[in-house]
C-alpha positions in Angstrom: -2.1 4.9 -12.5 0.6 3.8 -15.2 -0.7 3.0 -18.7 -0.2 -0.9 -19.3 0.6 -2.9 -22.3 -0.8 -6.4 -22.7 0.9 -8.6 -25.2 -1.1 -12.2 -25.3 -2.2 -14.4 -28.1 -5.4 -16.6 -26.2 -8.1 -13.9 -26.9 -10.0 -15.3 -24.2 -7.2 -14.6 -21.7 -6.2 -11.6 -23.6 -9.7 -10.1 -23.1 -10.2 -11.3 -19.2 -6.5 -9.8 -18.2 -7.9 -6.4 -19.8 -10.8 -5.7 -18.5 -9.9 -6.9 -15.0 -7.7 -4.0 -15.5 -9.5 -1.9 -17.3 -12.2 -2.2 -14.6 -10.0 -1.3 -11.8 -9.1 1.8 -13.3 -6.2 1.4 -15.2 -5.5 2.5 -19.0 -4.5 -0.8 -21.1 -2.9 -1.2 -24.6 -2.9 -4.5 -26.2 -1.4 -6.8 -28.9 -2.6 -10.6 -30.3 0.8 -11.0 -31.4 4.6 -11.0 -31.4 5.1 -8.3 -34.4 2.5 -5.9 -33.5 3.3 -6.9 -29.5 7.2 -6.3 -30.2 6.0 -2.6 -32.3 3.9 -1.4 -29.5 6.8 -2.2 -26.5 9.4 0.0 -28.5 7.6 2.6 -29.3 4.5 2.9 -27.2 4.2 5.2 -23.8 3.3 3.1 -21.0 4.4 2.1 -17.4 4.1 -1.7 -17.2 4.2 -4.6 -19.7 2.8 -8.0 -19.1 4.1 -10.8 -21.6 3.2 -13.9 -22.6 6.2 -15.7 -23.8 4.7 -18.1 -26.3 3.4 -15.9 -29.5 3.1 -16.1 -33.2 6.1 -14.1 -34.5 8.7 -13.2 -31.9 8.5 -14.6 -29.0 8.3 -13.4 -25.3 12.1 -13.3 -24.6 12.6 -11.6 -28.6 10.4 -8.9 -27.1 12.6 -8.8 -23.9 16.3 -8.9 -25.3 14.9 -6.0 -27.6 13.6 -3.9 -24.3 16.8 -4.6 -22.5 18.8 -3.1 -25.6 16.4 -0.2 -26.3 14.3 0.6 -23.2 16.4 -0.6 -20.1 15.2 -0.8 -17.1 11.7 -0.8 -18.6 9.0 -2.7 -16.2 7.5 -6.4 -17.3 5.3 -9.1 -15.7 5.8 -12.7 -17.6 2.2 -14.6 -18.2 3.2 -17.4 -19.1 1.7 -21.1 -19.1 5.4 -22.2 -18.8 6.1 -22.6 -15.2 9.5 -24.5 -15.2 12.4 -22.7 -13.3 14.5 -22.7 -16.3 12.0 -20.4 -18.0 11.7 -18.3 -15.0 15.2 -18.0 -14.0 16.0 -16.8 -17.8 12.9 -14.3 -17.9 13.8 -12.7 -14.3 18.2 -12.8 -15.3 16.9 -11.1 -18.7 14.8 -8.4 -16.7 11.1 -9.1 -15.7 10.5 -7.7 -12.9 8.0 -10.6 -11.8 6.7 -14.2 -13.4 3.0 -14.6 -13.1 2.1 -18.9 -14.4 -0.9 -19.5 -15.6 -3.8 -19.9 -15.0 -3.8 -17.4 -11.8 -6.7 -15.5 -10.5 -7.6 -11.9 -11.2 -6.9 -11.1 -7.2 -3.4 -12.4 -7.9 -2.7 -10.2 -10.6 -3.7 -7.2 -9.8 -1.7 -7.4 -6.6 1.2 -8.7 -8.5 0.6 -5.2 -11.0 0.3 -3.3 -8.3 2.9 -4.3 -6.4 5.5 -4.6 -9.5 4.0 -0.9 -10.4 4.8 0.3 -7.0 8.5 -0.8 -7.0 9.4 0.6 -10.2 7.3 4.1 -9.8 10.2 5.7 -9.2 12.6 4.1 -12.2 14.3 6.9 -14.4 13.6 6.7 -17.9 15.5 5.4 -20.5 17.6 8.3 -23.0 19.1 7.6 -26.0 22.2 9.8 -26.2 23.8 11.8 -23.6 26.4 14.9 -24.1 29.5 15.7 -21.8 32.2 17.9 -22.1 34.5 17.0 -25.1 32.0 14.2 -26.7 28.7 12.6 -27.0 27.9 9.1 -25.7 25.4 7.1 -28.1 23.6 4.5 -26.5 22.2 3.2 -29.4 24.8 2.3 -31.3 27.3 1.8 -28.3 29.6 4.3 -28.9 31.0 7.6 -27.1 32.3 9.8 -29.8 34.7 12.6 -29.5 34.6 16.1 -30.5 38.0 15.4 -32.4 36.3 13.0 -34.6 37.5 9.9 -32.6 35.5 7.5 -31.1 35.2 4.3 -28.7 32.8 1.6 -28.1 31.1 0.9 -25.2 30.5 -2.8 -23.5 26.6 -3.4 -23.2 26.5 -3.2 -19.1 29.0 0.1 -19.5 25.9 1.4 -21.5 23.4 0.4 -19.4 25.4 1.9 -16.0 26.0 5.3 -17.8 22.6 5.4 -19.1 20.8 4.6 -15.4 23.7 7.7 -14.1 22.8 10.1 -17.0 19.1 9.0 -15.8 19.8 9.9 -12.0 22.0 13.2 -13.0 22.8 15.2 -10.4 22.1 12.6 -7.3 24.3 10.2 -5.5 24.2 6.8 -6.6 24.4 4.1 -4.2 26.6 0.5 -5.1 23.5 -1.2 -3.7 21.0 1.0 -6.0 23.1 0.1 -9.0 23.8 -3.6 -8.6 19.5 -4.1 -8.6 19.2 -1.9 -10.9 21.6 -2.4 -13.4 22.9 -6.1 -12.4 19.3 -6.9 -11.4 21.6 -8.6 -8.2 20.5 -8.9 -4.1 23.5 -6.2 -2.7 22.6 -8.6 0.5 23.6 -12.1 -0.7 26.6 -10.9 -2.7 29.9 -9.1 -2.3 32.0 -7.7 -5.7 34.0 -4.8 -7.6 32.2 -5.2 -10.1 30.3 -1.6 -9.5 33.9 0.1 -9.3 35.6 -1.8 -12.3 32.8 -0.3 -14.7 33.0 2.7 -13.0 36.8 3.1 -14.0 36.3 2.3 -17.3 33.7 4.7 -17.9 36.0 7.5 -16.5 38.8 6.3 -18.8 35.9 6.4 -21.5 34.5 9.9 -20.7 38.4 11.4 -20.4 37.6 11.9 -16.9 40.8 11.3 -15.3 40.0 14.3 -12.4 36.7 12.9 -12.0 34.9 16.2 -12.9 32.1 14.8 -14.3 32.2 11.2 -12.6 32.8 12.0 -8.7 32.8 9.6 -5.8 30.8 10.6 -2.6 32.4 8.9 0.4 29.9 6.8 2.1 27.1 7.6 -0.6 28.4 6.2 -4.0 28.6 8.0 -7.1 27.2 11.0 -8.9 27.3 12.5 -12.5 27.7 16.0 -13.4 28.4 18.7 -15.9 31.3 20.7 -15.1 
């Protein structure tokens, strides 16, 4: 069972959220806070973070954009007393996986944690640099640079698509699988290029005109690979 990380500033709510989960078997780190919340999501190790939105210090969504830049694709429940569509709309398009209001029921969230835990089991991790032939992409500071010294920047989603590749290296890579995954978008209810735009870019980025390190699989999507 994943680790989880509770960030919640009502100690009584704090402290019933934990030990429901605590006594169902599951490890739990926690934080009163936004600054000590917002330390523990960057750096701790853990599978699954529910957030309050409304802290002292940064806030709920602080502690999201900063996951989204430094740990994408990193799994989040909102607990939040804020139940207007508005708020969950921006918490879900900014990358919670789910949107728990309060007050809810200890039966409802652990099915909510399971179920959220269950869907993202299988969720590469996050790296922070990747090396290919002739370079070294940066994904911390946005940036492929060359092994002649030159360099370019990359877009925010071009970061996020190569990182989630670099994550599945060596597997095909479905349009569909990318567009929920990086887009956080239905595949069902929507029909684009987007997926084979960024794709080109990134190939114009990595000097991967032959698409020996970038490849399209007919019928299966893409794959990344060292030469």
């Amino acid at each position: 069972m994943p680790t989880l990380l509770v960030i919640e500033d009502d100690n009584a709510v704090r402290r019933g959220v934990v030990d429901a989960l605590r006594f169902s078997g599951y490890d739990v780190l926690e934080a009163a806070n936004g600054n000590s919340g917002m330390q523990l999501a960057l750096t701790a190790n853990y599978g699954l973070l529910l957030l309050d939105l409304v802290l002292p210090g940064p806030s709920g969504f602080d502690i999201l954009l900063a996951l989204k830049q430094r740990r994408p694709g990193q799994a989040v429940i909102i607990l939040s007393a804020r139940g207007e569509e508005n708020d969950r709309v921006r918490g879900l398009a900014m990358g919670a996986d789910d949107y728990i209001v309060k007050p809810f029921s200890v039966r409802e969230l652990l099915a909510r944690v399971n179920a959220v835990s269950r869907r993202t089991s299988e969720r590469p991790a996050a790296v922070a640099s990747w090396r290919f032939p002739g370079g070294t992409a940066d994904f911390e500071r946005h940036i492929i640079c060359y092994d002649d010294g030159t360099s370019r920047e990359l877009a925010e989603r071009e970061v996020e698509l190569l990182r989630y590749l670099v994550s599945c290296m060596g597997r095909a890579v479905s349009r569909d699988e990318l567009l929920r995954q990086v887009w956080n978008l239905d595949p069902k209810h929507i029909e684009t290029r987007t997926v084979d735009m960024h794709i080109a870019h990134l190939r114009q980025k990595l000097r991967d005109s032959d698409q020996a390190i970038l490849r399209t699989i007919r019928g299966k999507g893409y794959v990344l690979t060292i030469p």
